[in-house]
C-alpha positions in Angstrom: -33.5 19.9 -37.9 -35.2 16.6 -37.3 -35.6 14.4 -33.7 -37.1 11.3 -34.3 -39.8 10.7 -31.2 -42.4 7.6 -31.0 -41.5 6.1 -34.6 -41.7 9.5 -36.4 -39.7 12.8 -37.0 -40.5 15.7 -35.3 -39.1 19.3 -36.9 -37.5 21.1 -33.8 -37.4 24.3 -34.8 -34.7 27.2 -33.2 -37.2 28.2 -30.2 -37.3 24.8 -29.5 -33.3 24.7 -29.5 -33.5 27.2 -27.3 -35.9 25.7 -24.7 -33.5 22.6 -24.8 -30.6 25.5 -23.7 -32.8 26.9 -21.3 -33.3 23.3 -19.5 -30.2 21.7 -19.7 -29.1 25.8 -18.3 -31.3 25.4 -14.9 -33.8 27.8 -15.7 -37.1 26.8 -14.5 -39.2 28.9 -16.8 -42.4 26.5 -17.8 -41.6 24.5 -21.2 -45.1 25.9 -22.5 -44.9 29.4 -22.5 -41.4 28.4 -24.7 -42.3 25.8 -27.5 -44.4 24.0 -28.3 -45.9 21.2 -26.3 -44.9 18.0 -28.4 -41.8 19.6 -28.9 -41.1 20.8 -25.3 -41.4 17.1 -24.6 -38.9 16.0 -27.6 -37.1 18.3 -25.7 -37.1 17.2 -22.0 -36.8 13.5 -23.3 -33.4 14.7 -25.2 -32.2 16.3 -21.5 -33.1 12.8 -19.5 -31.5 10.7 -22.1 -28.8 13.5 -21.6 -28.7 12.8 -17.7 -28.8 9.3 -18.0 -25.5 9.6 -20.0 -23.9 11.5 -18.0 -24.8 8.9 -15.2 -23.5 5.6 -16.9 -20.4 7.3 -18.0 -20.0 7.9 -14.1 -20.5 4.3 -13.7 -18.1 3.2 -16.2 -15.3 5.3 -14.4 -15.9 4.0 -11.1 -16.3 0.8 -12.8 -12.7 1.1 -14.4 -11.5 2.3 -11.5 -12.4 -1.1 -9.6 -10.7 -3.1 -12.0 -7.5 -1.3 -12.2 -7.4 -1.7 -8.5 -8.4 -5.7 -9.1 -6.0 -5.7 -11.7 -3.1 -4.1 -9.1 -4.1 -7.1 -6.4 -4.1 -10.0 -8.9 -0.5 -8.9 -9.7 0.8 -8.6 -6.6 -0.9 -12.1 -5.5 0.8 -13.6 -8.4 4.4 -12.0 -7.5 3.5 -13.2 -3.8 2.7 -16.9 -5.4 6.1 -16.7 -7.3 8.0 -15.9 -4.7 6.4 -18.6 -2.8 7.1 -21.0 -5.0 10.6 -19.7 -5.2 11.6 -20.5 -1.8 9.6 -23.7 -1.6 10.9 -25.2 -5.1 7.3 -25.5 -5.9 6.3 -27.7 -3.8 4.7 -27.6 -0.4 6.5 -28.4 2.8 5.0 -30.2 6.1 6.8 -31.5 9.2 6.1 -31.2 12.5 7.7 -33.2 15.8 6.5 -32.5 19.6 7.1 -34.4 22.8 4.6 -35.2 25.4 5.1 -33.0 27.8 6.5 -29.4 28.1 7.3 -29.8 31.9 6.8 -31.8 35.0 6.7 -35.7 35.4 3.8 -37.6 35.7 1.8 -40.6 34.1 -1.0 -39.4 31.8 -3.9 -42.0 32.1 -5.8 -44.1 32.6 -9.1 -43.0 30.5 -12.3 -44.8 30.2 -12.0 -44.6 26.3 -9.6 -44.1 23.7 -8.0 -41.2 23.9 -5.4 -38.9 21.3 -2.3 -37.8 23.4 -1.6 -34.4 23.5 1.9 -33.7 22.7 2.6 -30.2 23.9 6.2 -29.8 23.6 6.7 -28.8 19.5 10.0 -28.9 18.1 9.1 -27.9 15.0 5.0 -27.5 12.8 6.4 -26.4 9.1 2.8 -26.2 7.8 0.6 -25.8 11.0 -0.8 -29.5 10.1 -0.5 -30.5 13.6 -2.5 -29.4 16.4 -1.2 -29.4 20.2 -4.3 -28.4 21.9 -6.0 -31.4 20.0 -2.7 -33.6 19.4 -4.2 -34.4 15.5 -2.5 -34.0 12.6 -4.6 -32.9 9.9 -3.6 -33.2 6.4 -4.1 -30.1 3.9 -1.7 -31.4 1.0 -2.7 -34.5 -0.8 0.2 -36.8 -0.5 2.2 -39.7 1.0 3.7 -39.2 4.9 5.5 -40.7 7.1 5.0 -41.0 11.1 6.7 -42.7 13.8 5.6 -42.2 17.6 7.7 -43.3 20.4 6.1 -44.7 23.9 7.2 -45.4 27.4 5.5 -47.7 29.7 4.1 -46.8 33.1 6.2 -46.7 36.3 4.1 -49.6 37.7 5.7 -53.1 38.7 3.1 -54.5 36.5 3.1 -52.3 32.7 0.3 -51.5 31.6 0.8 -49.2 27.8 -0.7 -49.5 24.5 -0.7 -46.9 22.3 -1.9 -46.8 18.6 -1.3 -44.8 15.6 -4.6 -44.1 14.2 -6.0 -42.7 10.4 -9.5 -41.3 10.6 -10.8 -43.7 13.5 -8.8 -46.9 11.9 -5.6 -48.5 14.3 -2.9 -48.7 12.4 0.3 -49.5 14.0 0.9 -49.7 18.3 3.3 -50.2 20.7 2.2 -52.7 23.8 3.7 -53.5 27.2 1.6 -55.7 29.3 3.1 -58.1 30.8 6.5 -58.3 32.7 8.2 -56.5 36.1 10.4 -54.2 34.1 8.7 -50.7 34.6 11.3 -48.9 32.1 10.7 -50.3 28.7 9.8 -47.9 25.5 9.1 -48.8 22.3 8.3 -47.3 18.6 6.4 -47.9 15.5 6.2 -45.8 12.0 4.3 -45.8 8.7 3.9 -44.5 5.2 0.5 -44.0 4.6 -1.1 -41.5 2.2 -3.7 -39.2 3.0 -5.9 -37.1 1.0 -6.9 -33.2 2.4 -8.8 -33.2 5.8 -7.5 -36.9 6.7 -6.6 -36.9 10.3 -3.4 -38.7 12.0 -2.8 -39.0 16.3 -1.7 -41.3 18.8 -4.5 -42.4 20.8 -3.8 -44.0 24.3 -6.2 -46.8 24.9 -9.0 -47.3 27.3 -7.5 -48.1 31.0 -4.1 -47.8 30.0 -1.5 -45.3 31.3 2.3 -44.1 30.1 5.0 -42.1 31.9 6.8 -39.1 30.5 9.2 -36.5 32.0 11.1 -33.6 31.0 14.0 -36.4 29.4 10.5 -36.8 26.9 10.2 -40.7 25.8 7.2 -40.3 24.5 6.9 -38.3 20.8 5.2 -38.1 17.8 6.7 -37.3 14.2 5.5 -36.7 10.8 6.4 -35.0 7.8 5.1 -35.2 4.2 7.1 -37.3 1.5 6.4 -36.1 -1.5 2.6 -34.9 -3.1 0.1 -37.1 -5.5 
């Protein structure tokens, strides 16, 4: 029988064989009194090429094991996906309306700067787009929305309300009452604008200026997605 070692063959001859037994058996006898020396080590190179084997076939079933498990999750994901769409009609839904205040009466305002109202009061957040702790709508669908908001003036003799729907920083439509003795007038304004994902929509009150709300809630702010782009 021939083993080829270091780019030639080596004859391993039956007490060899039996040294290879003897190893790959436990014994600890010492390879020399056995075979051979060049053999012995033909012989203990076969065992840790043996061993090494043994490990990466190890591997490959753990390995296996992994993905069938990946394999598993990725299924259920897409069934999850498919149901989703399912019920959606495969597209996403976003709306959300809230009113100014939960409870209570009181004017909010004035601030020294521009300030987004916190509408606390939510009749409905499909999507949880809009935050009440911040009063910002953030967009995570690309698409085109609508918003409206709806403002009452202060209960001064003199009004004194303006209140802007802003994109990102930018005015872009308000509601004013200045002037005048009539301390119950509201008002509303709405767009459709489209935003792409992380574009942020609020009502900000302006600097110095002040609006009334109670629990009958004149003052809200609507949005809702129109379709996707």
């Amino acid at each position: 029988m021939l083993f080829r070692m270091k780019g030639r063959a080596v004859p391993v001859s039956l007490v060899a064989l039996g040294c290879l037994l003897t190893f790959s058996s436990g014994d600890t006898q010492d390879p020399k009194t056995c075979c051979p020396t060049e053999t012995c080590s033909l012989v203990k190179e076969i065992i840790s090429i043996g061993e090494k084997l043994g490990t990466m076939l190890e591997k490959q079933g753990t390995m296996g094991d992994n993905l069938k498990l990946m394999e598993s999750r990725l299924q259920t994901s897409e069934k999850e996906v498919e149901e989703l769409k399912r019920l959606t009609g495969g597209q996403p839904k976003v709306a959300f309306s809230a009113a100014l205040r939960e409870s209570g009466s009181e004017e909010t305002g004035p601030f020294t700067t521009n300030t987004p109202l916190q509408y606390k009061k939510i009749y409905s957040n499909i999507g949880s787009s809009y935050n009440p702790a911040t009063g910002i709508f953030s967009a995570t669908v690309k698409g085109m929305y609508f918003f409206r908001f709806t403002m009452m003036n202060n209960l001064k003799e003199t009004p004194n309300s303006v209140g802007c729907l802003t994109k990102n920083g930018q005015r872009l439509v308000s509601v004013w009452d200045t002037s005048g003795t009539d301390a119950h007038d509201s008002g509303s304004n709405a767009v459709v604008i489209p935003l792409d994902v992380g574009d942020n929509v609020y009502v900000e009150l302006q600097a110095n200026r002040l609006i009334y709300d109670d629990t009958m809630n004149y003052n809200t702010f609507s949005g809702f997605l129109l379709f996707t782009m």
